[in-house]
N, C-alpha and C positions, 0 to 999 in steps of 0.2 A: 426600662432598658437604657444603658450610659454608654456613652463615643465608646469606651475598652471596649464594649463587646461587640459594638460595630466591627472593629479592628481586628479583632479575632475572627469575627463571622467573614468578613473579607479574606484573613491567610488560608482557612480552613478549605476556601472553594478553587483556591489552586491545584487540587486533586485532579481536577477535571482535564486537568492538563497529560498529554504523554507526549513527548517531546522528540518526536520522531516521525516519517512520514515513509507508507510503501512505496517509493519510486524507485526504480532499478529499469534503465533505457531499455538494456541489451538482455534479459531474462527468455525470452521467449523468440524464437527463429522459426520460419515458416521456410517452405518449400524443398523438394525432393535432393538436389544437389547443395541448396544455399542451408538449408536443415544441418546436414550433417558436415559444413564448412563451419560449422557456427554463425553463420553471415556475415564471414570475412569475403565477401563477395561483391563490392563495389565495386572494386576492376574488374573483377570477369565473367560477374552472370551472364549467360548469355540464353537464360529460358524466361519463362514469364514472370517470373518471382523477381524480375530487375523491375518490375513497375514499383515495387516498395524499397529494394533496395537501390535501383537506379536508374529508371526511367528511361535517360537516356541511351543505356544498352538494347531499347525494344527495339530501335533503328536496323543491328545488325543481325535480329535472328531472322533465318531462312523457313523455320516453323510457324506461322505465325497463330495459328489452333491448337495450343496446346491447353491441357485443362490440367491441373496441378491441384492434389489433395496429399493433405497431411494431416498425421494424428501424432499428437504425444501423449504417453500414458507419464504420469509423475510422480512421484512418494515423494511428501515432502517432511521434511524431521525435523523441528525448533526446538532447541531445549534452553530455558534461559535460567542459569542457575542462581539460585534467591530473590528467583525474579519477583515474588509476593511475600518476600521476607526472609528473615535467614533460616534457612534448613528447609526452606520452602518454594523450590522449583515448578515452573511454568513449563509444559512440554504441549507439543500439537504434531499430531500424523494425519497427514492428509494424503489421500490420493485421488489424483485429477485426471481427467481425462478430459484434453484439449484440442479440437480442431486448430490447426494451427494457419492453416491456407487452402485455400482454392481460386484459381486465375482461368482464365480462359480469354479469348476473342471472339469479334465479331465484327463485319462491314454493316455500314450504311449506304447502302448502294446510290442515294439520293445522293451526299454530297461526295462520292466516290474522293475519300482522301485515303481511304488505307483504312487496314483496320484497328478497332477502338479495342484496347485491352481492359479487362474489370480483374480488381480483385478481392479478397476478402481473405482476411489476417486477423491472427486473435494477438494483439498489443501485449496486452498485461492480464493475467490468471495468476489469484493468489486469495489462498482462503487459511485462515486462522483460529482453530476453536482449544480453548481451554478453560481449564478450572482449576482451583486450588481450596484449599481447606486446611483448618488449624483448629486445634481442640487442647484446652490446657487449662489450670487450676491456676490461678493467678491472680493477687489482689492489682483489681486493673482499675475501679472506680472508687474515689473515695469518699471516706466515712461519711454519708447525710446525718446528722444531727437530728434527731428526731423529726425521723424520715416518713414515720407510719402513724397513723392512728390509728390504734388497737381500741377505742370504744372508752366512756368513763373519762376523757380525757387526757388520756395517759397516751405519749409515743414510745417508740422504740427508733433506735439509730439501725440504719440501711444501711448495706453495703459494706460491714463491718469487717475486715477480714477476706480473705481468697475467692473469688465468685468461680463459676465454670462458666468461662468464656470459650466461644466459637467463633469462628468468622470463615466467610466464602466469597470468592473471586472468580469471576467469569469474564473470559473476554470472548468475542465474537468479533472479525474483521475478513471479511470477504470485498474483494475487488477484482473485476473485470473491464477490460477494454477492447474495444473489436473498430478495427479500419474496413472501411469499405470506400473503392474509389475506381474511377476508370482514367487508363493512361494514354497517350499519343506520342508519338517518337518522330521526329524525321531525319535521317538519315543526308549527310551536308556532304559527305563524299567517300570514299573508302575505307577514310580512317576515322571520323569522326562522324556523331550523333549525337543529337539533342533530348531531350525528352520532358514529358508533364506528366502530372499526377494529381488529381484533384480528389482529395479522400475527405470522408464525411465520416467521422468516428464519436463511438458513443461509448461513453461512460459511464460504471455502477459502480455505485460505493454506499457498501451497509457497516459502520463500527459501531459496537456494542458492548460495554463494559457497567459493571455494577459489582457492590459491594455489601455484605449485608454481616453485620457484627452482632451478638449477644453475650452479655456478662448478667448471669443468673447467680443470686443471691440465696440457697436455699433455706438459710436460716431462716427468712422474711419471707420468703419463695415472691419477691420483688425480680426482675430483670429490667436493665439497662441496655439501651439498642441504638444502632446508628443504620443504615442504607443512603446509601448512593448511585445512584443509575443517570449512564449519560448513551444517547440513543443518536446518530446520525444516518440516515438513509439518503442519498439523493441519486439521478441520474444525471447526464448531460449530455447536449451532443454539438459538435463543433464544425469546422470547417479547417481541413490543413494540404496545405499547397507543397510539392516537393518537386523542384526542380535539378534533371541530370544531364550531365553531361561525358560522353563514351567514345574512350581513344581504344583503338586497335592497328597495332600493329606487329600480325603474326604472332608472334612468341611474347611479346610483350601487349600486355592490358591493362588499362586503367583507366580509372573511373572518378568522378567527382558531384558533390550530390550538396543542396541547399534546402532543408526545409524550414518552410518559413513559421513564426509565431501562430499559435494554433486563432481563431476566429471565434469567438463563441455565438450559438445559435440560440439556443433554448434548453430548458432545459428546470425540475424542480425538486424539492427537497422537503423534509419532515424533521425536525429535530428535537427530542424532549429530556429533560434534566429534571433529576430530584433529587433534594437532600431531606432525612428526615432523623431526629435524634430524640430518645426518650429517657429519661433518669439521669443524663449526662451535664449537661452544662445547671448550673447551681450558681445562682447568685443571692446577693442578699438581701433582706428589707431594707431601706434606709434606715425605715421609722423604727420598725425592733429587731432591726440585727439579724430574724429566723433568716435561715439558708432555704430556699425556695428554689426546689427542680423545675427546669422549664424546657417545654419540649418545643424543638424546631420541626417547621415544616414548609418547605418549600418546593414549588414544582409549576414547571410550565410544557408545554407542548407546543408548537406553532409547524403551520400542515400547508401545504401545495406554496413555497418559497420559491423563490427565482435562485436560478444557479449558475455561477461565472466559472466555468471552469478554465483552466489554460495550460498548455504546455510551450518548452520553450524555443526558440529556433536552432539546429544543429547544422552540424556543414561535418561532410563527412566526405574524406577521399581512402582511393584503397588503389592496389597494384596486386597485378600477375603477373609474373613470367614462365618460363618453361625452363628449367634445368637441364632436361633431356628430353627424350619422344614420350617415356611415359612420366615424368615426374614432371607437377609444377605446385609452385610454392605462392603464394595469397597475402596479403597484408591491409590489414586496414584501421583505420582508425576515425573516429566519429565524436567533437567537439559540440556538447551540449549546454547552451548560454545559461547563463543566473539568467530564473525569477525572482522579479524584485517581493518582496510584502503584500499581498494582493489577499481581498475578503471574497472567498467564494459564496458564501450564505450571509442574508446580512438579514436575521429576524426582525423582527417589531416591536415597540418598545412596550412591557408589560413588566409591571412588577413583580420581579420573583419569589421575596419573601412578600405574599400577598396579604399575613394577617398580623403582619410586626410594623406599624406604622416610622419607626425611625427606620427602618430596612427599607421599606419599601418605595419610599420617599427619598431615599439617597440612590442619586442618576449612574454610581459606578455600580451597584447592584441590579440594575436593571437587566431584565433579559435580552435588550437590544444591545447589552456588553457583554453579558455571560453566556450567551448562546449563540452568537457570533461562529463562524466558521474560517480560520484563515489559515493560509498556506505561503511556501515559499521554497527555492529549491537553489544551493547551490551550482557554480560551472563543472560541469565534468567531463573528463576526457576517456573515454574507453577505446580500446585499441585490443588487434588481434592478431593471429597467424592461423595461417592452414596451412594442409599438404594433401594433394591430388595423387595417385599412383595408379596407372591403370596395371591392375594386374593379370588381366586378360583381356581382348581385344574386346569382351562386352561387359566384363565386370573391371568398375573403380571403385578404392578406396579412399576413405577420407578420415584425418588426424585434423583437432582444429582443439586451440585455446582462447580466450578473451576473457577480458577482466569485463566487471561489473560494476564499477564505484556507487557507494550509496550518494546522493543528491541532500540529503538530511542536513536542516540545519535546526539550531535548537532557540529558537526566539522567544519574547516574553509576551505574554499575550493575556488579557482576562477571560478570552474566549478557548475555544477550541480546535486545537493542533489536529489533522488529521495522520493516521499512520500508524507505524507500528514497527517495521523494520531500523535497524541503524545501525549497520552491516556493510561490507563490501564484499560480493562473490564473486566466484573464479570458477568460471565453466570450463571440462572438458569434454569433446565430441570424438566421436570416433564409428565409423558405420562402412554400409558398404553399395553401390546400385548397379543394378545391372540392368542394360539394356539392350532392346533390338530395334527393329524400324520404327516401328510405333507405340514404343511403352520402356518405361519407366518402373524400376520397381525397388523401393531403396528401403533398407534397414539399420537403425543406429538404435547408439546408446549415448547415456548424456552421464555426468555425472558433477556435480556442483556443490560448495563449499562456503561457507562463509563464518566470520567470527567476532567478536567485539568484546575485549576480557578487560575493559573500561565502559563498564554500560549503567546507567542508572537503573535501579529498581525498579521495576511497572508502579508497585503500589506496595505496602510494605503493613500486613496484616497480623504480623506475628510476635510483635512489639508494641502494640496500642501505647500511646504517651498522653494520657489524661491529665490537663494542664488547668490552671484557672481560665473560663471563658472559651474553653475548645467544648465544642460539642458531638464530635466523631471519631471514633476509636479507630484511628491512624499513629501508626509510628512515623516517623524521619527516614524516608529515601537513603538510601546508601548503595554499594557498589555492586554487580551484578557481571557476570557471564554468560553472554551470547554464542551457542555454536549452529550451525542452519547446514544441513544436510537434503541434496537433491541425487534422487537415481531418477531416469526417464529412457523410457524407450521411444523410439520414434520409428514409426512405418508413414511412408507415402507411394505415394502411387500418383503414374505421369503418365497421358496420351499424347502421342505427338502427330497430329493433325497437316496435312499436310494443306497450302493452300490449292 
């Protein structure tokens, strides 16, 4: 085996790459009134759902037993078009159903400071299942030179001519995130409140992508095959502090909120990759020139890894006012910092082509580079509006918009990019709650948007480019269309607890 085909076996495991990550801050909003605001609700929460959006507002509520449950039902729609090649679209329907919150209190009657509020909020919920397929007559591999021996001595040339190639494309990504934290407020005078949050949030993230090609030769009834499978699983769980602070006065509210760089705690991970190709790459004897098929194989797995997860500090301020008795109008907006380049998964060093000694033997090949796990996230700013209207003294409604910006940036790495989105969406809320002494009972609709008609390819299976020294029937990435459709219903339900 010569330095060329190191060279080539190096570009060839760039696949492993997708160069995009699921982050979207503001996707998912919890609680009966702050639900159907979208969570433009910084300045003016004023029920238990401000322990996540502002802490600082627990100071001014008069309820302080309230228990706050919410559900959203979601369809989610992905269509990315040629996203596995041209004329070959990537599509995924999902429907989720997502506890979105439950808060309540409670005293310690021991240190008699007031009571302790908990809560629990589902962060991020997003699941991704597709597949793609391609079936066509095409000379995709070419001619081996007395490829076969037929017996007596004698070969026959392989691959002569148009093979019936196939190829299949599967991805799998699912990711969940869930807060849980208990808050304290003190309340500094009339108009102003302080407040803390100490949440403990866990992470799951399973991505799962492979590839599996065949160019069948019937003449020779030979085939030529390529697979590629890259496997990441891990959990994590962390530690995140958010501190608030809550002005009121009367008709006007606002709010202002810090939360700090996430903490990591513990947390671990599985990650396995393989590449495996048969009849494809051909090279030649020195000594007598025959072309000689040589099959690659390579594969590692490494199990119970350490996991750095992080998210990054935000600072968010929002306002309310009142228009009139029954209208009032919400604003907020919410500044999330650059992560810098950071390795969440960092495997062990093992050689991943295990039975090619110049592979194996060369340190950028190694699986403590190619199985590497990293991430990073651009600054973003998302921003919102509502509108309040009581349209009966126990029924309000509520109109709410907020942007989404995708956090994605696209880095070079010999490892593995986590993710899958590379989008900005644009939610719309719209619902209605009604209530009386002690209860709560709200109903919405959500509807959300998003698109990217400059998107690179996932994996491009419909063009195989069999070149000297490749060994995996991949074409050349080219330009793609992302459109992301969301409808959701949201029902919750509120006790309001007197103390």
């Amino acid at each position: 085996m010569n330095k060329f085909l190191l060279l080539i076996v190096f570009s060839a495991i760039w696949i492993s790459v997708i160069t995009a990550q699921d982050q979207h801050y503001w996707n998912i909003m919890g609680g009966t009134r702050s639900a159907l605001m979208g969570g433009i609700v910084v300045g003016g929460v004023r029920d238990n759902s401000a322990t996540f959006y502002n802490p600082g507002a627990l100071g001014f509520i008069n309820f302080r037993g309230h228990t706050i449950s919410a559900t959203a039902y979601h369809l989610d729609r992905l269509l990315i078009e040629n996203g596995a090649g041209n004329g070959l679209d990537i599509s995924s329907n999902q429907l989720n159903i997502i506890p979105t919150m439950a808060a309540g209190a409670f005293d310690i009657p021991i240190l008699n400071i007031g009571p302790i509020i908990y809560t629990l909020i589902t962060k991020v919920y997003s699941s991704v299942k597709s597949s793609a397929r391609t079936e066509t007559i095409a000379d995709i591999i070419p001619t081996i030179k007395n490829g076969l021996h037929i017996g007596n001595n004698q070969f026959v040339d392989t691959f002569n001519g148009p093979e019936e190639y196939s190829a299949q494309y599967f991805l799998d990504v699912f990711v969940e995130e869930y807060w849980g934290g208990l808050s304290y407020a003190k309340k500094l005078n009339d108009n102003i409140s302080i407040g803390f949050t100490g949440f403990g949030a866990y992470t799951g993230r399973t991505q799962n992508q492979s590839v599996t090609n065949f160019a069948y030769d019937p003449k020779t009834t030979q085939a030529a095959n390529s697979r590629f499978l890259q496997y990441v699983d891990f959990w994590s769980l962390r530690f995140i502090g958010k501190f608030g602070v809550a002005l009121d006065f009367s008709k006007i509210k606002a709010g202002l909120t810090v939360t700090a760089p996430s903490i990591n705690l513990f947390g671990t991970a599985n990650v396995n990759s393989e590449i495996a190709s048969g009849k494809i790459l051909i090279v030649k004897n020195p000594t007598t020139g025959e072309n000689i098929p040589i099959d690659i194989v390579a594969s590692d797995r490494q199990e119970r890894l350490s996991v750095k997860f992080k998210s990054p500090m935000s600072i968010a301020a929002g306002v309310q006012f009142g228009a009139s008795e029954r209208l009032r109008f919400s604003f907020a907006a919410e500044w999330f910092l650059k992560q810098d380049r950071y390795t969440i998964i960092n495997p062990g060093s093992n050689p991943y082509f295990q039975d090619i000694p110049e592979l194996a033997n060369d340190p950028t090949l190694d699986s403590q580079v190619l199985l590497k796990v990293e991430d990073e996230s651009r600054s973003v700013l998302n921003c919102g509006a509502a509108a309040e209207y009581s349209l009966f003294s126990d029924i309000k409604t509520y109109l709410s918009f907020r942007t989404d910006y995708k956090s994605t940036t696209n880095f070079d790495t010999k490892g593995i990019h986590l993710g899958f989105s590379d989008w900005n969406i644009y939610h719309f809320t719209t619902g209605a709650v009604y209530s009386d002494e002690s209860n709560r009972l709200g109903i919405g609709f959500k509807f959300s948007f998003g698109k990217n008609d400059n998107l690179s390819q996932i994996i491009n299976i419909t063009e195989p480019q069999i070149g000297a020294g490749q060994f995996l029937m991949l074409g050349r990435k080219e330009r793609s269309k992302s459109k992301y459709l969301n409808f959701g219903v949201i029902l919750s339900y509120t006790i309001l607890l007197a103390d």
